[in-house]
C-alpha angles and dihedrals in degrees: 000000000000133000123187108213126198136182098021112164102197131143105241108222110205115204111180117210133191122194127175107226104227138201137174106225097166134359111195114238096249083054093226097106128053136182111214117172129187137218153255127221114246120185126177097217122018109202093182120015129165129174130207128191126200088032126142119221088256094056097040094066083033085063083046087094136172093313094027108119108172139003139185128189139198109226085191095063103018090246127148132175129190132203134202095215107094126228098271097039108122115255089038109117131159107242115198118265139151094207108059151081129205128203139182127209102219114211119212085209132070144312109259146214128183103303089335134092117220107225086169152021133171134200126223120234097004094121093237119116118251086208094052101047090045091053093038092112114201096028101119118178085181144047071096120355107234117260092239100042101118112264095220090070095065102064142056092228136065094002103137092126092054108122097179160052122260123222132188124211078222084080087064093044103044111181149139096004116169105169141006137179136201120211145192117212126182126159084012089290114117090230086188152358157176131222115196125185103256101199113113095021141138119200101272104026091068092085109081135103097252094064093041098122098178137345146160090268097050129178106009081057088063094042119036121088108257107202084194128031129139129104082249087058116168122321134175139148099317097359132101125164109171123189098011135178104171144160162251096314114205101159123302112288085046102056140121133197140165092206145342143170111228092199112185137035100285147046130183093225104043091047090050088050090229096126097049093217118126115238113194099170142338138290094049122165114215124193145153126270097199126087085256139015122339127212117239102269100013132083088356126144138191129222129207096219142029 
């Protein structure tokens, strides 16, 4: 889940880390000897790179300035090169060497994609509820995000060892929102979305069909008449449907939905078999896979992220 944000006015704190990435490659029988190399830096695709020769290490992560996302530096030939990818950008891997240092320039900010900031991101079947880690107020996994927060969990992309939620403090300062989108992403593919008009908006009143902008499903979206929407969406003993735009409900082997979050361990209508969809764990994020409305059990899809 994406937010644009416009118009912060915010001081940026830059708090510059090195870290020596260590490994243990042979420990010596008597234990009084180790071998520990470090690392170099080794991205698929560099979008910014410069190099700099004759630089301290200080000066090296001082040249790691404003768009500067990573560095590393040979202490051997004084050479340090900076790079504009950050640590959890995908493509970006540690490669063995004794020579040099890596560094990371940690934001006090946001997590970042493209032009959009990810205030939240949720992870299918890990048994933790999507409802209770987005109103978890003063639960941050940024400014900054913590060193040892999994990586994988930062992207939409390559993130099939991620064993958790992500939550922006964004969720607890909500302000000057124009856009966000939702998104549903599986095989690192976004497979659908929603985009809904942000102004105005407080952190959990964004997501309704009068504010849906664009979307995979347009324009039927926009159009059809939804019975149950919200992010709240509808909850009882042993029911929880998050982020929800259904409808109409007619009982459940006659229901129709664009999207929803089934978000514990249970559902009425899964364990009656009426809907014919197979829940494995919670949470599990349904949608259609036609161009409109599904009917429970037929033409729905899961995603591995939200």
């Amino acid at each position: 889940m994406k937010g644009n944000h416009y118009e912060r006015d915010e001081d940026v704190k830059i708090d510059v880390r090195f870290w020596r990435w260590q490994q243990t490659t042979n420990v010596f029988a008597d234990s009084t000897r180790q071998i520990v190399q470090q690392w170099q830096l080794c991205i698929d695709k560099v979008e910014k790179y410069i190099k700099k020769l004759g630089m301290t290490s200080t000066y090296c992560a001082t040249f790691c300035g404003s768009e500067c996302g990573m560095f590393h530096y040979n202490p051997l030939h004084n050479e340090c090169s900076v790079f504009l990818e950050r640590d959890y950008d995908v493509g970006v891997t540690l490669v063995s060497d004794p020579d040099w240092i890596v560094g990371f320039r940690k934001r006090h900010t946001t997590v970042t994609q493209g032009e959009w900031t990810l205030v939240f991101r949720a992870q299918s079947s890990i048994g933790v509820s999507v409802w209770d880690t987005w109103t978890n107020t003063g639960l941050h996994d940024d400014n900054p995000v913590p060193k040892d927060f999994p990586l994988p969990c930062l992207r939409l992309t390559e993130y099939e060892s991620c064993d958790r939620h992500f939550r922006s403090h964004i969720l607890d300062n909500w302000s000057n929102v124009k856009e966000v989108r939702f998104s549903l992403v599986k095989s690192d593919t976004e497979v659908a979305y929603v985009l809904f008009n942000g102004t105005g908006t407080d952190r959990d009143s964004w997501f309704s069909q009068n504010r849906i902008v664009a979307s995979t499903w347009a324009p039927g979206i926009q159009k059809d008449t939804l019975t149950l929407t919200g992010m709240e969406g509808f909850h009882s003993e042993g029911v929880a449907r998050r982020f929800y735009l259904f409808g109409p409900h007619a009982g459940c082997p006659a229901d129709w939905f664009y999207t929803m979050t089934l978000d514990v361990t249970t559902d009425l209508c899964t364990d009656a078999k009426l809907w014919r969809i197979t829940y494995t764990g919670f949470p599990t994020f349904f949608y259609s896979t036609t161009t409109g409305r599904a009917a429970a059990g037929i033409d729905i899809g899961t995603s591995t992220l939200l």
